[in-house]
C-alpha positions as CSV (number, residue, x, y, z in Angstrom):
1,X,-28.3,-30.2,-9.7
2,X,-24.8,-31.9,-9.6
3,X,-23.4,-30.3,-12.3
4,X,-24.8,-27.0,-10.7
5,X,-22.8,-27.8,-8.1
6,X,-19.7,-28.6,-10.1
7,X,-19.7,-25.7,-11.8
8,X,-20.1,-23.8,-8.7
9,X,-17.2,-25.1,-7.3
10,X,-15.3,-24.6,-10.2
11,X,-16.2,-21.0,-10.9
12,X,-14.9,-21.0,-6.7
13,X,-11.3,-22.2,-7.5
14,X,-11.0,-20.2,-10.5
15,X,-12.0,-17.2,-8.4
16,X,-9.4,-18.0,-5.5
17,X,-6.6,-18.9,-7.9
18,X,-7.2,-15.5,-9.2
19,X,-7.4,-13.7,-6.1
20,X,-3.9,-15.3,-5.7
21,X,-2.6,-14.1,-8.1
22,X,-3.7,-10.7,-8.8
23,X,-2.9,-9.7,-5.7
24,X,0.3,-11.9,-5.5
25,X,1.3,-9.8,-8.8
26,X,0.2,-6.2,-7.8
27,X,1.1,-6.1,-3.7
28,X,4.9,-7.2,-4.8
29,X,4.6,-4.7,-7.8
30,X,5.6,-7.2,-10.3
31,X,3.8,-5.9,-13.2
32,X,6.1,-2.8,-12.8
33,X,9.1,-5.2,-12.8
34,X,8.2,-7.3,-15.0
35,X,7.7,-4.4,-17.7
36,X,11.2,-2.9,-17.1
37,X,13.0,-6.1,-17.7
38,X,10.8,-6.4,-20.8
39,X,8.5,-9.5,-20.6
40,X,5.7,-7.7,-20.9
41,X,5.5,-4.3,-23.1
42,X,3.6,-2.3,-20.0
43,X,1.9,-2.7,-16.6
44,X,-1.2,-1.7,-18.4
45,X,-1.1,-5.1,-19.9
46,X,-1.3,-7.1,-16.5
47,X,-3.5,-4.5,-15.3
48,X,-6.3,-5.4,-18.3
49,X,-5.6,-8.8,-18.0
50,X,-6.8,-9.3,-14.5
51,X,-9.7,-6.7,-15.1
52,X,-11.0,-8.7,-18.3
53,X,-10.3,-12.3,-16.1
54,X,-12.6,-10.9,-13.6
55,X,-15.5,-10.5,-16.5
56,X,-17.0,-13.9,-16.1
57,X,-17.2,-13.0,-11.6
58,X,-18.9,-9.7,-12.8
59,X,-21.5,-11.3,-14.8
60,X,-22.2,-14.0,-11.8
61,X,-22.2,-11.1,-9.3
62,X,-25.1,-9.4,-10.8
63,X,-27.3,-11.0,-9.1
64,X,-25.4,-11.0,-5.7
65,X,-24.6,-7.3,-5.2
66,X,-25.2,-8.1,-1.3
67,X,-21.4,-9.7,-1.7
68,X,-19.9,-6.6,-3.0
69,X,-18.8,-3.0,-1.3
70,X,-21.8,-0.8,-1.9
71,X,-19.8,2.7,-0.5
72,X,-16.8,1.7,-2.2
73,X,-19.0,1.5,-5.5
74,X,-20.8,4.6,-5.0
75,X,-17.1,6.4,-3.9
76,X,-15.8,5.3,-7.4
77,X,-18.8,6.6,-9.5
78,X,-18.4,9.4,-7.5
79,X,-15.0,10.2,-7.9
80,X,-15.3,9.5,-11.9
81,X,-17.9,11.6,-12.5
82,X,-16.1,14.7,-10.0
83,X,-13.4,14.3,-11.9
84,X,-14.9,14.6,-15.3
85,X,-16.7,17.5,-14.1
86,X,-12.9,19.4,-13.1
87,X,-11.4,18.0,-16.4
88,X,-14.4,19.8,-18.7
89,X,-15.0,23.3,-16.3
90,X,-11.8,23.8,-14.3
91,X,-8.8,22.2,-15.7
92,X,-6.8,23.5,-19.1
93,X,-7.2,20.2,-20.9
94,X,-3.9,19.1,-22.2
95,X,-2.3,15.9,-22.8
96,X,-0.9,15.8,-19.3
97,X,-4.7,16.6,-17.8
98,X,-6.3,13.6,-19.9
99,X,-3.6,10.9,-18.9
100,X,-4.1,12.2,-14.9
101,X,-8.2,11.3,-15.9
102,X,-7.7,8.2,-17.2
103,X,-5.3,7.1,-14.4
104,X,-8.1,7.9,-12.6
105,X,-10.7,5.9,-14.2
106,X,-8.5,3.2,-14.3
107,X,-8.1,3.1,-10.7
108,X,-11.2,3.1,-10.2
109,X,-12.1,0.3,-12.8
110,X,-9.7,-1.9,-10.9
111,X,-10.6,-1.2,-7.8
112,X,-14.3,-2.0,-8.5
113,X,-12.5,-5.4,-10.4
114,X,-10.4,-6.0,-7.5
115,X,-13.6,-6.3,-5.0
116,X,-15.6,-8.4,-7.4
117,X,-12.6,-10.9,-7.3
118,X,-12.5,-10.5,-3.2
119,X,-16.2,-10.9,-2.8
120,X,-18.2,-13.7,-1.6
121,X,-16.1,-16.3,0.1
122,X,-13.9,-16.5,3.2
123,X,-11.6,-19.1,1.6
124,X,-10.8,-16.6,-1.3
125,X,-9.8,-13.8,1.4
126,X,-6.9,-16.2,3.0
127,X,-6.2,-16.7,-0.8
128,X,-5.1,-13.6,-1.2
129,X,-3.8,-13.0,2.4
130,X,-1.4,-15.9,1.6
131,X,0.0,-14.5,-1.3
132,X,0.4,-11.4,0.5
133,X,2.4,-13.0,3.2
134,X,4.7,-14.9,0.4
135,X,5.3,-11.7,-1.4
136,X,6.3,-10.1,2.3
137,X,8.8,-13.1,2.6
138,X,10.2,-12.7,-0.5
139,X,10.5,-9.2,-0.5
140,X,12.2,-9.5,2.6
141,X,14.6,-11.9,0.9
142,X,15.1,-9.5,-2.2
143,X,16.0,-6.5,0.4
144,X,19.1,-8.8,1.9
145,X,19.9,-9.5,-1.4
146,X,20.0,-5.8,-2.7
147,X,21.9,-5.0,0.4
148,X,24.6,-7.1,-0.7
149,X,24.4,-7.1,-4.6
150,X,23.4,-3.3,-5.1
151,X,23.3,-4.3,-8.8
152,X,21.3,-7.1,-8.7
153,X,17.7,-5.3,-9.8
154,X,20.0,-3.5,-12.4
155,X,18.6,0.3,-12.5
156,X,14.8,-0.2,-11.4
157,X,15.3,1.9,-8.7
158,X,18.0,4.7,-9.0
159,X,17.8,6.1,-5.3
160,X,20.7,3.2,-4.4
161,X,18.1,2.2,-1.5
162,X,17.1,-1.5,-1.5
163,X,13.9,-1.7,-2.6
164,X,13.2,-5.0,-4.3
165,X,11.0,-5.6,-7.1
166,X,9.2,-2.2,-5.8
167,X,10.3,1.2,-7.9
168,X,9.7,3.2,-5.4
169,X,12.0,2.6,-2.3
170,X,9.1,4.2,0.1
171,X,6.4,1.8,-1.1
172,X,9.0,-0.9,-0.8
173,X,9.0,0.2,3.1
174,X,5.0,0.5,3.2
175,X,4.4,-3.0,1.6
176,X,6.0,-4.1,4.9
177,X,3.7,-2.5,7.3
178,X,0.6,-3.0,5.2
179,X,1.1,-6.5,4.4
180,X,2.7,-7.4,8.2
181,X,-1.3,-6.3,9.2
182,X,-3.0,-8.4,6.7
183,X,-1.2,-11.2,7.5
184,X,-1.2,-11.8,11.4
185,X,-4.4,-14.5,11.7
186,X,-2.4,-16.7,9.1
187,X,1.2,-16.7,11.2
188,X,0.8,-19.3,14.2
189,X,1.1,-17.6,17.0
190,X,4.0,-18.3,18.4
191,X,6.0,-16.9,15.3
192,X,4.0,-13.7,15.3
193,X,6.0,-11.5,17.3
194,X,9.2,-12.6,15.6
195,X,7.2,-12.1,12.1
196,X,6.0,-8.5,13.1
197,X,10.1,-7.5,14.2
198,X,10.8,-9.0,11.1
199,X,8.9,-6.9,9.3
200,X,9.9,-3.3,11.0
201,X,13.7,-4.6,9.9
202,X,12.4,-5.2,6.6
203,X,11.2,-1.6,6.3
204,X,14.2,0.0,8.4
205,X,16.5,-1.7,5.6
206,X,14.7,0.0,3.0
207,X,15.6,3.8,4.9
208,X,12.1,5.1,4.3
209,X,11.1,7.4,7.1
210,X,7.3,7.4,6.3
211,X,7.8,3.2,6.2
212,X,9.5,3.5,9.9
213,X,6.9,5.8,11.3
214,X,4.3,4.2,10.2
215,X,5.5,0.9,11.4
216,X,6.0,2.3,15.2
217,X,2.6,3.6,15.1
218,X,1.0,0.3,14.1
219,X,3.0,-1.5,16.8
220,X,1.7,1.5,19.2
221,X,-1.5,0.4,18.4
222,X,-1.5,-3.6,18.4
223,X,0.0,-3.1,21.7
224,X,-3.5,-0.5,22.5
225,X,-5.5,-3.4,21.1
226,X,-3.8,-6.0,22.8
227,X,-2.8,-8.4,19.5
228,X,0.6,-7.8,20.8
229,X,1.5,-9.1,24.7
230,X,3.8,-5.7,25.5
231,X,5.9,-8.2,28.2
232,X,6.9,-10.2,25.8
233,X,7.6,-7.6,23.0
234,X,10.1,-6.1,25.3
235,X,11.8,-9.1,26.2
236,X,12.2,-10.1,22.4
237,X,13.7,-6.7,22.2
238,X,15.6,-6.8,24.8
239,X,17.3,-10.2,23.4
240,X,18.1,-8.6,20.4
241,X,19.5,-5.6,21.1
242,X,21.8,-7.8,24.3
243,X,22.7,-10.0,20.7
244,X,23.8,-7.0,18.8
245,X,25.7,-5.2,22.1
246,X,27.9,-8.5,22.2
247,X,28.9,-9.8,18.8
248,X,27.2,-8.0,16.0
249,X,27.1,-4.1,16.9
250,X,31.1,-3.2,15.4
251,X,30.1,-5.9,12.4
252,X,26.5,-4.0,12.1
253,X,28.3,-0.4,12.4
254,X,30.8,-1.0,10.2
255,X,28.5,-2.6,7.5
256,X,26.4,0.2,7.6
257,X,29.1,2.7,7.1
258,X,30.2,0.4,4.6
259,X,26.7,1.1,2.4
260,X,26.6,4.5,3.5
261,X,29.8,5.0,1.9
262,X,28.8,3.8,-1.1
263,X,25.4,5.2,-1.3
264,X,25.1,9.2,-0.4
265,X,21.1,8.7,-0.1
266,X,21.5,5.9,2.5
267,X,24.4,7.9,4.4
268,X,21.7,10.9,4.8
269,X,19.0,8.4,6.1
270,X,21.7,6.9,8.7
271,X,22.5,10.6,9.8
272,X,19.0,11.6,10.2
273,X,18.1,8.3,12.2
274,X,21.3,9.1,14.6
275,X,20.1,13.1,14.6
276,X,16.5,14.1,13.1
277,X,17.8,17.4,13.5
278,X,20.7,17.4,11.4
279,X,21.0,19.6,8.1
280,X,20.6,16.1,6.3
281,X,17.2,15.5,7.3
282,X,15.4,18.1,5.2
283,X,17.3,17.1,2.0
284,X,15.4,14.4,0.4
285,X,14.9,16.1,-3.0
286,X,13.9,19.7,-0.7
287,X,10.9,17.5,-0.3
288,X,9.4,20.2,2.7
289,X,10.2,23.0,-0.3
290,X,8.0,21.0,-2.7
291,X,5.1,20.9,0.0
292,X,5.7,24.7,0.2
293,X,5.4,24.9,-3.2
294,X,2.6,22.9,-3.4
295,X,0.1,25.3,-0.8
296,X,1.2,28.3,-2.4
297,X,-0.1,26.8,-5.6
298,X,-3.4,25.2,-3.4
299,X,-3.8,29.2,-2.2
300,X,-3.7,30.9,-5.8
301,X,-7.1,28.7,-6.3
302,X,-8.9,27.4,-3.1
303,X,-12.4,26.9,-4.0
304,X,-11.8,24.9,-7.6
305,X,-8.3,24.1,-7.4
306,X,-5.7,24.0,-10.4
307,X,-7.2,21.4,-12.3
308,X,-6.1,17.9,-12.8
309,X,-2.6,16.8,-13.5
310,X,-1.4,20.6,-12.1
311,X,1.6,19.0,-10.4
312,X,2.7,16.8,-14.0
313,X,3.4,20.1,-15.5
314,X,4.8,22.3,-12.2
315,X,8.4,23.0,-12.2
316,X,9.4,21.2,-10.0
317,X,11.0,17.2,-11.4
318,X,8.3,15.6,-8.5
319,X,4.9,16.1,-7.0
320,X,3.7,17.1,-3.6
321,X,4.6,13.9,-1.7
322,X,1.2,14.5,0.3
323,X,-1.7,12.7,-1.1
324,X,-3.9,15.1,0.7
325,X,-2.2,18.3,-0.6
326,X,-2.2,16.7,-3.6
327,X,-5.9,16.6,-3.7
328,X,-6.5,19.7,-2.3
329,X,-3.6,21.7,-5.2
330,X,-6.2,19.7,-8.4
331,X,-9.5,20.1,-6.7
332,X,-9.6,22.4,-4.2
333,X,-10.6,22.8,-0.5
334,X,-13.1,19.8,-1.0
335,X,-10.1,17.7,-2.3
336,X,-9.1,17.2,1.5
337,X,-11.9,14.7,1.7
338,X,-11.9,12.6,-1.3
339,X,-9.6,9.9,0.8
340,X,-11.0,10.2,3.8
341,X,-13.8,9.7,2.4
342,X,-12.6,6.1,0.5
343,X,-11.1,5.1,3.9
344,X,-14.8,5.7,5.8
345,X,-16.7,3.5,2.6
346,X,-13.9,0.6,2.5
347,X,-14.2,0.3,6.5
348,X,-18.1,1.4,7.4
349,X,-19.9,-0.9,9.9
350,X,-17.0,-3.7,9.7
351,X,-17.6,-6.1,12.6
352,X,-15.6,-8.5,14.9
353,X,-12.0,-8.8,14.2
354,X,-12.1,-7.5,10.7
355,X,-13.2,-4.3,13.1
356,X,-9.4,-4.7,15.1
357,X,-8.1,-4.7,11.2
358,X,-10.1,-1.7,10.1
359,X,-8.8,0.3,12.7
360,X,-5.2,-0.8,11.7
361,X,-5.8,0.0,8.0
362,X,-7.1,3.5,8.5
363,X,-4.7,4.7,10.7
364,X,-2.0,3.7,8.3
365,X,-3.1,5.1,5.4
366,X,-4.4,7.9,7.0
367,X,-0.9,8.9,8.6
368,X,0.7,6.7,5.2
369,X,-0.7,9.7,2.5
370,X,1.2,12.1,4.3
371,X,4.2,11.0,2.9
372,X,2.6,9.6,-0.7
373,X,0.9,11.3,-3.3
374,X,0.7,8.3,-5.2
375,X,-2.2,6.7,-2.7
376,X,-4.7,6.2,-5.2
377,X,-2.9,5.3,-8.1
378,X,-0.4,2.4,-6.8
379,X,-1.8,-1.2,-7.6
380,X,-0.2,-1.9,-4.6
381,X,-2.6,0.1,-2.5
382,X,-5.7,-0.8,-4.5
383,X,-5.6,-4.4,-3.9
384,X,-5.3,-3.6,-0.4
385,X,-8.2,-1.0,-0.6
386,X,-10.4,-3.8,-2.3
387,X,-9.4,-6.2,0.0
388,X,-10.1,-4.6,2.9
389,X,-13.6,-3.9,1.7
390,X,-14.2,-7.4,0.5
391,X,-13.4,-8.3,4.3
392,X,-16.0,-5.9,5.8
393,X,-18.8,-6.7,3.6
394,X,-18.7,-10.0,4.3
395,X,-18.0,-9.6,8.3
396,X,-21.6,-7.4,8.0
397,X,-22.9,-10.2,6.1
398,X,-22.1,-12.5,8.4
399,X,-19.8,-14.4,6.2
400,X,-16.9,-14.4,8.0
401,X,-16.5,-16.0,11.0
402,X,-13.4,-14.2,12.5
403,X,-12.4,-15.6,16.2
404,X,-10.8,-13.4,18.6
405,X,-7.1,-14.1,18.6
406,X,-6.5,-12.1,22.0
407,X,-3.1,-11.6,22.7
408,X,0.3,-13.0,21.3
C-alpha cells in the first residue's frame, strides 16, 4: 500500500514537471527557436518528444477516462477521419495535400497528448499556468530587448517587428492576450491591474493589429464580468498617460519615429494606429486582396471545397489569414464550423470560475481566427486548447475548487 502510494506520487511530479515544461516550451514557441539556431534538427523533434513522454500518463489514464475531455476526443477523431475522407474523394493528392493531412493528424495527436498531460490534478493546471506566466514575463523582456537590439534574434523573424522567440510577429502579440487570461488567479491581486496593462504594451510593442484588438475586447469583457474594478482601471490609466504628457511623450515620439525610420513595416503600423484610414492601413502584404482571393476560390466549389492544402499551392506567397475562410476555401460550406465546433467541446458545461475563463477563451479565439489561419496548427494554441479543456473537465468533475476572485 505504501509503495502504491509512492509511486503515485511520483508518477504526480513527473506529470506536473511535464506539464511545465511542455507548455513552458510550446506557449513561448521555443521548439521553433530552438530549431532555427540549430540545437535541435526540427520542431517535429520536441513535438515527439513530449507526445512519446506522455505514453506512460496514457497507459495510466486508461482506466480514468472520466479525467479526460470526452468532446475534445470525439472533435479529433472527427476531424481525422473528415479529413481523410476530402484527402481520398475531393482533394488532388499531391505532396503539398499529404503534408497539410499529416499536419493535421499531428495536431490532433498532440492535442489528445496535451490533455492527457493536463488531466487529473489541480496542482498540475497551476503547473502549467506558471510556466505560462514565466514565458509572458520573459517574452515581455525579449520584446524590450528586440526593440533596442533589432539584431539580437538574428533573422527569425524578417518582418523587422519585435517578436521574440515567436516567428510570427502576430502570434507574438496573441501570446500576450491569451496567456495575460490564463494567468490572472496566480498574480496577487494587487499587481493584477498593472500585470494586465503590462501585457496590452507587450502586444502594442509587437504592432499586430489582430493582437491589439483582441486585447481591448478582453479588457471590454473583464470589465462586463467585473475581474477588473473599471474605477480603478481608469485611474491607472489616467496616471500613465499624466506620466507620459510630462516627461516621456517627446522621448516616446521621438523613439518611435526613431524605429519607424528604421523599419518600413513598423512606420505603416504607427500610421495606421494615428489614422486607420490611411492608404497604409490596407498594405500588409494586400492582406484584404488575399481574403478576396481566397472567397472567390471558396465560390468556384462551395459544397466540397478545393481540397486540402488548396492555399499551399495558390499563387499567392501566403494563405488566407482567416482560419475560418481557410476552412471554408479546403472543405467547403461545412468548413465554417469545424472551429466553432472545437471551441463548443473544449468549453461545454465548464462550471464556476473556469466558466468566467471559458467565456474569455472563446471570444478570443473566436474574434483571434479572423486574423490567423494558422489556429489549428500553432503548438502555441494547442496547449492552450488542451489546457483549457483539462480545466473544464475537471471543474464538471468537481476537481477544481475555483473561488470567486470578484473584482480587482
Amino acid at each position: 500500500m505504501l509503495q502504491r502510494l509512492d509511486l503515485n506520487k511520483l508518477l504526480l511530479w513527473y506529470q506536473c514537471i511535464l506539464a511545465f515544461n511542455v507548455t513552458f516550451v510550446f506557449f513561448s514557441d521555443l521548439d521553433r527557436y530552438w530549431a532555427y539556431k540549430g540545437i535541435v534538427s526540427s520542431p517535429l523533434v520536441i513535438l515527439l518528444f513530449f507526445v512519446s513522454a506522455s505514453v506512460p500518463l496514457i497507459f495510466l489514464r486508461l482506466h480514468e477516462f472520466k479525467y479526460l475531455s470526452k468532446p475534445l476526443m470525439i472533435w479529433c477523431i472527427s476531424y481525422v477521419a473528415f479529413s481523410f475522407l476530402w484527402l481520398g474523394f475531393f482533394t488532388d493528392y499531391n505532396a503539398n495535400s499529404q503534408q497539410d493531412f499529416e499536419t493535421r493528424v499531428l495536431s490532433t495527436l498532440l492535442l489528445i497528448s496535451l490533455n492527457v498531460i493536463f488531466s487529473k490534478y489541480h496542482i498540475v493546471i497551476k503547473f502549467s499556468q506558471s510556466a505560462i506566466l514565466l514565458s509572458l514575463l520573459m517574452h515581455l523582456r525579449n520584446i524590450f530587448l528586440e526593440l533596442n537590439q533589432p539584431r539580437i534574434f538574428g533573422d527569425f523573424n524578417l518582418t523587422g517587428r519585435p517578436s521574440g522567440f515567436y516567428q510570427d510577429v502576430n502570434v507574438a502579440g496573441g501570446a500576450f492576450v491569451i496567456g495575460m487570461i490564463f494567468c490572472l488567479d496566480l498574480v496577487p491581486k494587487k499587481l493584477r491591474l498593472p500585470f494586465i496593462l503590462s501585457m496590452g504594451l507587450g502586444s502594442f510593442l509587437t504592432f499586430s493589429r489582430g493582437a491589439i484588438f483582441c486585447y481591448f475586447l478582453e479588457l471590454v469583457l473583464l470589465i462586463y464580468l467585473r475581474k477588473i474594478n473599471f474605477k480603478q482601471l481608469v485611474t491607472y490609466c489616467s496616471i500613465i498617460v499624466l506620466i507620459i504628457f510630462i516627461g516621456g511623450g517627446v522621448i516616446a515620439k521621438e523613439y518611435l519615429q526613431e524605429i519607424s525610420m528604421q523599419n518600413t513595416n513598423i512606420s505603416e503600423r504607427i500610421e495606421w494606429i494615428q489614422d486607420p484610414s490611411s492608404s497604409n492601413a490596407n498594405n500588409d502584404t494586400s492582406r484584404f486582396y488575399i481574403v478576396e482571393l481566397g472567397w472567390k476560390l471558396y465560390t468556384k466549389n462551395p459544397i466540397v471545397g478545393n481540397g486540402l492544402g488548396i492555399t499551399d499551392r495558390w499563387s499567392q506567397p501566403i494563405a488566407t489569414h482567416n482560419m475560418y475562410l481557410d476552412l471554408m476555401v479546403n472543405y467547403g460550406f461545412i468548413g465554417a464550423v469545424i472551429l466553432p465546433l472545437l471551441l463548443y467541446a473544449i468549453v461545454r458545461k465548464s462550471r464556476g470560475e473556469v466558466r468566467i475563463t471559458s467565456i474569455l477563451f472563446v471570444t478570443f479565439f473566436a474574434t483571434w481566427s479572423f486574423f490567423s489561419h494558422e489556429v489549428l496548427e500553432e503548438r502555441f494554441q494547442l496547449t492552450i486548447f488542451s489546457l483549457m479543456a483539462a480545466m473544464t473537465t475537471q471543474s464538471r468533475n468537481n476537481l477544481l475548487s475555483f473561488s470567486g476572485k470578484g473584482k480587482l
